[in-house]
C-alpha positions as CSV (number, residue, x, y, z in Angstrom):
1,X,0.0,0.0,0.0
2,X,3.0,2.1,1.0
3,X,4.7,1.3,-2.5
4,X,1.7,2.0,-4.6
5,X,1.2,5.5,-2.6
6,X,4.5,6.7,-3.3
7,X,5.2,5.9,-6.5
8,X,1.2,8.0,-6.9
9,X,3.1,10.8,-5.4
10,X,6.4,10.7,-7.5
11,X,3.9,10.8,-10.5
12,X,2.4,13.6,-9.4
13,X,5.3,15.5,-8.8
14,X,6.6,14.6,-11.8
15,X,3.8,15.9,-13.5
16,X,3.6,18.9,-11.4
17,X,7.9,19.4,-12.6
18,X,7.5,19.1,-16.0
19,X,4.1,21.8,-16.4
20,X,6.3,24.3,-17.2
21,X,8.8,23.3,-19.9
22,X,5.6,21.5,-21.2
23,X,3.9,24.8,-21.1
24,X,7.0,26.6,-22.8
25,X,6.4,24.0,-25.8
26,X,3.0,24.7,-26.1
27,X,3.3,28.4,-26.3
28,X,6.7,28.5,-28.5
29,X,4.2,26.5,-31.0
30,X,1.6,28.9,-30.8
31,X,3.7,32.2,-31.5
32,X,5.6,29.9,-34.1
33,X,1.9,29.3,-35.6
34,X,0.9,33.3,-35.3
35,X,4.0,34.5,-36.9
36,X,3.5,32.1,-39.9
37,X,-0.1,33.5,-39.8
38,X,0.5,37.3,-39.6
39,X,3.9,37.2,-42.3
40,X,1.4,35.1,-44.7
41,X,-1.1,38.1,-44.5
42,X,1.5,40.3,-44.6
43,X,2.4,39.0,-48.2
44,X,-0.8,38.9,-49.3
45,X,-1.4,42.8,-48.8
46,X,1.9,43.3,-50.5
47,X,0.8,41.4,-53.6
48,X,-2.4,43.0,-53.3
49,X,-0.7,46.3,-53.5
50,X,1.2,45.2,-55.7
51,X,-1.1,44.4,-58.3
52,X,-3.3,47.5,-57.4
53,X,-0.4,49.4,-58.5
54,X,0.4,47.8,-61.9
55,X,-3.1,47.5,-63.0
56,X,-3.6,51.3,-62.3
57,X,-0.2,51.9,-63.8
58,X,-1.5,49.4,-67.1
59,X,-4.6,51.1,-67.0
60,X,-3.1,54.8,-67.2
61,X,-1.3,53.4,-70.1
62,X,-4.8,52.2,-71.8
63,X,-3.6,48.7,-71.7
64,X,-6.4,47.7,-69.7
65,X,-10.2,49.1,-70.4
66,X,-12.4,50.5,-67.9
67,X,-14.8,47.7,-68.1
68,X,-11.9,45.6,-66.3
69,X,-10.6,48.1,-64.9
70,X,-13.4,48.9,-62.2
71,X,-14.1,45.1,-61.3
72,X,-10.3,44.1,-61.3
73,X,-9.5,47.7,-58.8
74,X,-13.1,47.2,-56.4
75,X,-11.5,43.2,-56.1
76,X,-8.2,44.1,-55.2
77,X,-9.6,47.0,-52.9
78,X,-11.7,45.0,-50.9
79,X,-8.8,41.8,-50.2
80,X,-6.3,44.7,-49.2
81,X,-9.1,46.1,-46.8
82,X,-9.6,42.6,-45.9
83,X,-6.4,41.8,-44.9
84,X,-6.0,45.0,-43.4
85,X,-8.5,44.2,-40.9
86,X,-7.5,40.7,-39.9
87,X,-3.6,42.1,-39.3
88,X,-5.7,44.7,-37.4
89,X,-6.5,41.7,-35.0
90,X,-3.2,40.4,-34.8
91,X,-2.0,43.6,-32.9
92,X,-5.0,43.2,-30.5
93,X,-3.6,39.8,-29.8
């Protein structure tokens, strides 16, 4: 009975050792996972931008007409605002 008591209580104090470092992991993942998450968006808005800017630029140029021109610019507006907003809640967090 002795035995079986303390070997609960070397378990438990095992388990109560190792929270931390397993804690540690768990949050090292999580920021890993975030960062991934917020540079990812942060591409996005740059190719976003990116192509905002060329297809103005192509559109100055007339190589683009204004019937594509108003979709293609409204598209692109509304994933940069998009993205905008979701990095918005990344600097909440």
């Amino acid at each position: 009975m002795w035995i079986a008591a303390a070997a609960l209580f070397v378990l438990l104090i095992t388990w109560f050792l190792c929270l931390p470092v397993l804690g540690v992991a768990l949050d090292s993942n999580a920021v890993e996972s975030f960062d991934r998450s917020r540079i990812a968006l942060l591409d996005t808005k740059e190719r976003a931008l990116r192509a905002l800017k060329d297809l103005e630029l192509d559109f100055a140029m007339g190589k683009v007409s204004t019937e594509d021109f108003e979709p293609t610019k409204r598209a692109l507006t509304l994933e940069i605002a998009a993205v905008l907003k979701e990095l918005k809640g990344y600097e909440r967090a």
